[in-house]
C-alpha positions as CSV (number, residue, x, y, z in Angstrom):
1,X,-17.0,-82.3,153.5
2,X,-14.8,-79.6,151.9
3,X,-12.0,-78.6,154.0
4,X,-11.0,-74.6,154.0
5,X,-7.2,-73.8,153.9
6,X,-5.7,-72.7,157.6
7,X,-5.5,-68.9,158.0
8,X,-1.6,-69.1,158.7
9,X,-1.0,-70.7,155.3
10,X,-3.5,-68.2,153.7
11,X,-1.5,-65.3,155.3
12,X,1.8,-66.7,154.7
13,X,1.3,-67.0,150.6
14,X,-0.1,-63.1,150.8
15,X,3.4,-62.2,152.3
16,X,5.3,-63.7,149.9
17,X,3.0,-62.4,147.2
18,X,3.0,-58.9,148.4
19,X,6.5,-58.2,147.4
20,X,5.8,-59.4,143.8
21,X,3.2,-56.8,143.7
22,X,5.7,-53.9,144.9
23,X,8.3,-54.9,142.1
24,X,6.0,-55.4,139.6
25,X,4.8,-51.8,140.3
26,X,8.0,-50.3,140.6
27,X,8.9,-51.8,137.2
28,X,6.1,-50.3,135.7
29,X,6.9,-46.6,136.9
30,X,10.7,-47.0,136.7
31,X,10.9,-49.6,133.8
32,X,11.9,-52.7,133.6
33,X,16.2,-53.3,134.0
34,X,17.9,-52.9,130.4
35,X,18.4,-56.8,129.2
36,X,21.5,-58.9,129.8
37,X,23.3,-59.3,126.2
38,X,26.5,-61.6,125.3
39,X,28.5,-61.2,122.7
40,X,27.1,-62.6,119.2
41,X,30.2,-64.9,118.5
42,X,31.6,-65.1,122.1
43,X,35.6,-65.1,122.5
44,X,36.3,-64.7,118.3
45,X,34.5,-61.2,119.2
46,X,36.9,-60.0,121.9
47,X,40.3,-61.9,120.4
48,X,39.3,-60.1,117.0
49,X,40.8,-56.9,119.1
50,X,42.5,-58.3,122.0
51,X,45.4,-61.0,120.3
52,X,48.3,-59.7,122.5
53,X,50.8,-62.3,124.0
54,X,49.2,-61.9,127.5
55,X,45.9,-62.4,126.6
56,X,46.2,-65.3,124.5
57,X,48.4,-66.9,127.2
58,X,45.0,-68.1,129.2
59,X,44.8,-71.0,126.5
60,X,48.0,-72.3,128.3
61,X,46.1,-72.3,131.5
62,X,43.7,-74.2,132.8
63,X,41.2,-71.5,132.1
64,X,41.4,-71.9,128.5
65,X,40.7,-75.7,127.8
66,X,37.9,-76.3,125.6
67,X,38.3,-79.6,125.9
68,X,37.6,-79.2,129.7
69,X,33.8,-79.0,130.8
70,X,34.8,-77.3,134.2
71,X,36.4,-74.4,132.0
72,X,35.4,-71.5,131.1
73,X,36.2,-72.5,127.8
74,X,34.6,-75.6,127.7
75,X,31.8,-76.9,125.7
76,X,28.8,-75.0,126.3
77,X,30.5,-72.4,128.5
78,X,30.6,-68.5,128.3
79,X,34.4,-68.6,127.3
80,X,35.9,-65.3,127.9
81,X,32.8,-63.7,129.0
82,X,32.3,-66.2,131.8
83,X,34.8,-64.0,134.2
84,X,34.7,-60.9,132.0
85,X,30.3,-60.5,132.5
86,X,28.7,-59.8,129.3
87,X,30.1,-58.3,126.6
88,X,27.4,-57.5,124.1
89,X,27.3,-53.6,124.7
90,X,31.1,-53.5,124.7
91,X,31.4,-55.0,121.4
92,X,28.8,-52.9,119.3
93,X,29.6,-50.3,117.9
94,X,29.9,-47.2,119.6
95,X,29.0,-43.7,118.1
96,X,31.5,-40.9,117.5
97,X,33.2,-39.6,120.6
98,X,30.6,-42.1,122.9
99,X,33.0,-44.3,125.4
100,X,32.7,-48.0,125.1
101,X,31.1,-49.8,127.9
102,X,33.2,-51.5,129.7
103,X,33.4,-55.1,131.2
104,X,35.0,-56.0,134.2
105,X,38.9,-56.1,134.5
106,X,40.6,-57.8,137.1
107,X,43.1,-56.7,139.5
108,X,44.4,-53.7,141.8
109,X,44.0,-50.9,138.9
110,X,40.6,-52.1,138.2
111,X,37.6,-49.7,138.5
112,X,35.2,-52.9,139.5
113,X,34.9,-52.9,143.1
114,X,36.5,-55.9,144.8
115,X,33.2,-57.6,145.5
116,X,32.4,-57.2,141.8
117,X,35.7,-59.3,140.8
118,X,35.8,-61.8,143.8
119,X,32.3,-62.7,143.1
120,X,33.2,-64.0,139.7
121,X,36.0,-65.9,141.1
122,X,33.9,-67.6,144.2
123,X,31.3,-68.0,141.1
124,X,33.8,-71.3,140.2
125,X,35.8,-71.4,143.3
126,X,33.7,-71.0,146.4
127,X,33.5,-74.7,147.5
128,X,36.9,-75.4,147.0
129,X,37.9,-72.5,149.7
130,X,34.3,-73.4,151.9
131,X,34.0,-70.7,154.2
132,X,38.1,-69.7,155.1
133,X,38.1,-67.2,152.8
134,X,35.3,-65.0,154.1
135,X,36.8,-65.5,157.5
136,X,40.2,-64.2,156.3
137,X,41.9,-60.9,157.3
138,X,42.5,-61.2,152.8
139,X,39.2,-61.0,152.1
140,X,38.6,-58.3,155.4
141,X,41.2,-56.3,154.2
142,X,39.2,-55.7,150.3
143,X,42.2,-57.8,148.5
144,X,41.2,-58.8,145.3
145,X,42.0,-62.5,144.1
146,X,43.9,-60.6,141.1
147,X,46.1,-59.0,143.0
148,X,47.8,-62.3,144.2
149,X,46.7,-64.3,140.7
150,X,47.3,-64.2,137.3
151,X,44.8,-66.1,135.7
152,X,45.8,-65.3,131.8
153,X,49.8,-66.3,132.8
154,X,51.2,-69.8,131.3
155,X,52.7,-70.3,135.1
156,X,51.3,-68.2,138.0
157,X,53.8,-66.8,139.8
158,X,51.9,-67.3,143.2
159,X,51.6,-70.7,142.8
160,X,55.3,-71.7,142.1
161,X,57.8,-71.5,145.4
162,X,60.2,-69.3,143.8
163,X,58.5,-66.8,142.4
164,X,55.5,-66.7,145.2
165,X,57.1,-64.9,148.1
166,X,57.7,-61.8,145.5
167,X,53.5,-61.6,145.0
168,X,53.2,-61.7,149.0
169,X,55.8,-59.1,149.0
170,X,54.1,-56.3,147.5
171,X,52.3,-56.0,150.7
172,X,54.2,-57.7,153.4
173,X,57.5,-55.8,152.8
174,X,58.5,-56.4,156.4
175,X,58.8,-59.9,156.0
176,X,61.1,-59.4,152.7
177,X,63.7,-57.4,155.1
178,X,63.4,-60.3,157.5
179,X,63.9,-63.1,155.1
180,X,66.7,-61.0,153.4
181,X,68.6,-60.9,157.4
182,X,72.1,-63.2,157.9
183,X,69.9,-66.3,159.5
184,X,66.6,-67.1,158.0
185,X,63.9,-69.8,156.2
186,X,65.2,-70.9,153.0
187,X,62.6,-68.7,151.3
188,X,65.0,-67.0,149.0
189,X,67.0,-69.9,147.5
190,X,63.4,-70.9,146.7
191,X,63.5,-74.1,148.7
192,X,59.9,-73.0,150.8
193,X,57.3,-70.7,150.1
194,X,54.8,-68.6,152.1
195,X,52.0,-71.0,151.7
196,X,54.0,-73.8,153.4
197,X,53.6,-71.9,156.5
198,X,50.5,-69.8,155.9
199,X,47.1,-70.6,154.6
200,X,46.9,-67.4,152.0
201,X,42.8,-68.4,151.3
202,X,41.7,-68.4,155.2
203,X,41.6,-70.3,158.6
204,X,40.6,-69.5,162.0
205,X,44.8,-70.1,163.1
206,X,46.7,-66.9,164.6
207,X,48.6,-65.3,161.8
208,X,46.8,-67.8,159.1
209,X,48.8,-70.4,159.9
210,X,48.7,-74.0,158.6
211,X,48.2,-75.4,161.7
212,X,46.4,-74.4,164.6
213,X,49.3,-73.0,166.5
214,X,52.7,-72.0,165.6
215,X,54.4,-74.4,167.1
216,X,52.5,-77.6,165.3
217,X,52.6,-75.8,162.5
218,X,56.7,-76.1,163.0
219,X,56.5,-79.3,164.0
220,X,55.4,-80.0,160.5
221,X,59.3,-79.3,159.4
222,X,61.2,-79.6,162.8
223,X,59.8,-83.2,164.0
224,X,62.7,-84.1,166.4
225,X,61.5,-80.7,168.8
226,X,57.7,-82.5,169.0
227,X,58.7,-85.0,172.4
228,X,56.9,-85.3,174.3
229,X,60.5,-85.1,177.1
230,X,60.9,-86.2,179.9
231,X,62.4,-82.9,181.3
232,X,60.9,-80.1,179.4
233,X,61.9,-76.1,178.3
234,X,58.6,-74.7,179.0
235,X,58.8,-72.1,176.6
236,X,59.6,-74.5,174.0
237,X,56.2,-76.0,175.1
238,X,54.5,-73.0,174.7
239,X,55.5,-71.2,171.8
240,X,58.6,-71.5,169.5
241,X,58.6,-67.8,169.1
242,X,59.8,-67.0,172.7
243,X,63.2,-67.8,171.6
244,X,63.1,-67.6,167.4
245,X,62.2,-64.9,165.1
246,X,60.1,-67.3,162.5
247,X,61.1,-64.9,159.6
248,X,64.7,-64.4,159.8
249,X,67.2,-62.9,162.5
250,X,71.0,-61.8,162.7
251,X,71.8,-64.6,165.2
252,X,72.6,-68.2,164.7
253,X,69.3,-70.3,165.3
254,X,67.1,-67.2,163.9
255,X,67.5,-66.8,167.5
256,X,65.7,-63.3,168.8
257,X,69.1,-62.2,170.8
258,X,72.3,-64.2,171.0
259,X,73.2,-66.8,173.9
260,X,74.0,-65.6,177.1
261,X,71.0,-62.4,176.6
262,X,68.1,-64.3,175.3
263,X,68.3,-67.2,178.1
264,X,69.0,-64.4,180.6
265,X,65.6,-62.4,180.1
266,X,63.8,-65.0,181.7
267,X,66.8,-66.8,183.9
268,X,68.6,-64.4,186.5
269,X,72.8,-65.2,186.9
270,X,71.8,-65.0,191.0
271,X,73.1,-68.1,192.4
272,X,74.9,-69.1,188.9
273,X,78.4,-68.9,188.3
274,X,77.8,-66.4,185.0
275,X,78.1,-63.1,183.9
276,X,75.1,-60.9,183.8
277,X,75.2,-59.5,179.6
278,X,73.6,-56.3,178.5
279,X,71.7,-55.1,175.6
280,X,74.7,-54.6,174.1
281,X,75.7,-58.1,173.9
282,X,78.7,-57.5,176.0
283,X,79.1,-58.4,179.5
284,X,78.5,-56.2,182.3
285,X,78.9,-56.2,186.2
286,X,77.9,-58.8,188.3
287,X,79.2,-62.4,189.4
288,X,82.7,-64.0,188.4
289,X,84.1,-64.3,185.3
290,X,83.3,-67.5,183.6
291,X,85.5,-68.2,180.3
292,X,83.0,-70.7,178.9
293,X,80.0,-67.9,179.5
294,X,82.5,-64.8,178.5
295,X,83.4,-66.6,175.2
296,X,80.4,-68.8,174.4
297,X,76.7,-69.0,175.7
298,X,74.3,-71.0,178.4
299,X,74.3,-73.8,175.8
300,X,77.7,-74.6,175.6
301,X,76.7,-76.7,179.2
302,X,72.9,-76.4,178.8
303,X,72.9,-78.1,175.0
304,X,69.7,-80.3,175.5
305,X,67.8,-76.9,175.2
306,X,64.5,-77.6,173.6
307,X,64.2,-80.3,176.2
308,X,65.9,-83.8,177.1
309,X,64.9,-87.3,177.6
310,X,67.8,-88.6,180.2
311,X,67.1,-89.6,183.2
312,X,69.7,-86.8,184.6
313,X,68.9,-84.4,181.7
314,X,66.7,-82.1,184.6
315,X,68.9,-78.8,184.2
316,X,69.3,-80.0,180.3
317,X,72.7,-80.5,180.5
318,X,72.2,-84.1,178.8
């Protein structure tokens, strides 16, 4: 007995079908798109006019290994036009006072559009970064992956701790001023770099942090403020930067305000025998004189600040 096919199969191969049918008939009224063309002898074509220093640097990189399979270079690969697109129009030859196609350039200056150059990048790249990059305020924010990388340099500068925090400069001159302050990360004697804090690619963390909050992700460095403690600083607990600036500050501690002002915005002097300290950082009216407060701070007494482990250690004296 022959056995018809189910309408709802029929139906579903028309709808895929129909669309066919529209773009076959728009080809034929429009015509068909112009054809994709390469270059005829690949990257001997484009260094025949582009042998500058720079250029010829990406055969220092990793980009430029033939012997590589996974670059661009390697064997069977599209070599320069693999990031570049095809080049075949922009290496004919051009008429008298026609412009030369262009391909696409990479960086800020670049008259591609940021998708256009990202995409060639994530072409390679987009499992290595998963999905953090398209959940980044980088990639919200239009920033093109040359504006941070230099693909064609022998070192790039982002990805060595010296020279990286002058690439995240160019847009995040506050932090520059902050680093630059008396008190601050070694970020300019090139002992850390931006990235040890920050995920620059992407993550669901506040402020693209490596860690999931700020203050794991300074526990990763300052290990011996973890505890758990028996008697704790609750805003130690909470979040380091109640009390520090993470950036830099002009205090000791790359503490937000010095001694006796920062622990008295949350603790009143009522019923303490200290002196109530103004914006000014000198003291003002209000309860006896105490030498040890008038020339020091709270932790000349309360030095177990960040939180303390003996068993009379409650006012963190200990």
């Amino acid at each position: 007995m022959k056995h018809s096919t189910p309408l709802f199969i029929r139906l579903a191969a028309l709808a895929a079908f129909l669309p066919a049918i529209s773009f076959a008939a728009e080809d034929a009224t429009q015509g068909a798109a112009p054809a994709v063309t390469f270059s005829k002898k690949g990257a001997d074509t484009c260094l025949s006019c582009h042998d500058d220093e720079v250029t010829l640097a990406v055969f220092h990189t990793k980009h430029g290994q033939p012997a590589d399979a996974r670059s661009p270079f390697g064997k069977g690969q599209l070599q320069c036009e693999a990031c570049h697109g095809p080049a075949g129009d922009h290496t004919k030859r051009v008429k008298k006072g026609e412009t030369r196609p262009p391909v696409i350039r990479f960086g800020p200056d670049s008259e591609a559009p940021v998708a256009v150059q990202n995409g060639m990048c994530l072409g390679c790249h987009e499992k290595s970064m998963a999905a953090s990059w398209h959940s980044g305020p980088h990639d919200a924010a239009q920033v093109a992956c040359a504006s941070c990388h230099d693909s064609h340099a022998r070192k790039d500068p982002v990805l060595a701790k010296r020279t990286q925090p002058d690439v995240c400069y160019t847009c995040h001159v506050a932090e520059r001023s902050q680093f630059l302050k008396p008190f601050a990360h070694p970020v300019r004697q090139g002992q850390l770099a931006c990235s040890d804090c920050h995920t620059p690619h992407g993550t669901t963390a506040e402020s693209q942090l490596i860690k999931a909050t700020l203050n794991q992700t300074c526990y990763e460095c300052h290990a011996d403020k973890r505890g758990p403690f028996l008697w704790e600083h609750a805003p130690v607990a909470e979040d380091c930067s109640s009390c520090h600036a993470p950036h830099g500050a002009s205090n000791p501690g790359m503490l937000k305000a010095r001694g006796p002002v920062l622990c008295q915005s949350c603790h009143s002097q009522q019923g303490h025998p200290s002196i109530s300290y103004g914006p000014s950082g000198l003291p003002g009216a209000g309860g006896p004189a105490v030498s040890a407060l008038a020339l020091g701070n709270c932790m000349n007494c309360h030095s177990q600040v960040h939180g303390s482990n003996h068993p009379s250690g409650a006012t963190l004296t200990r």
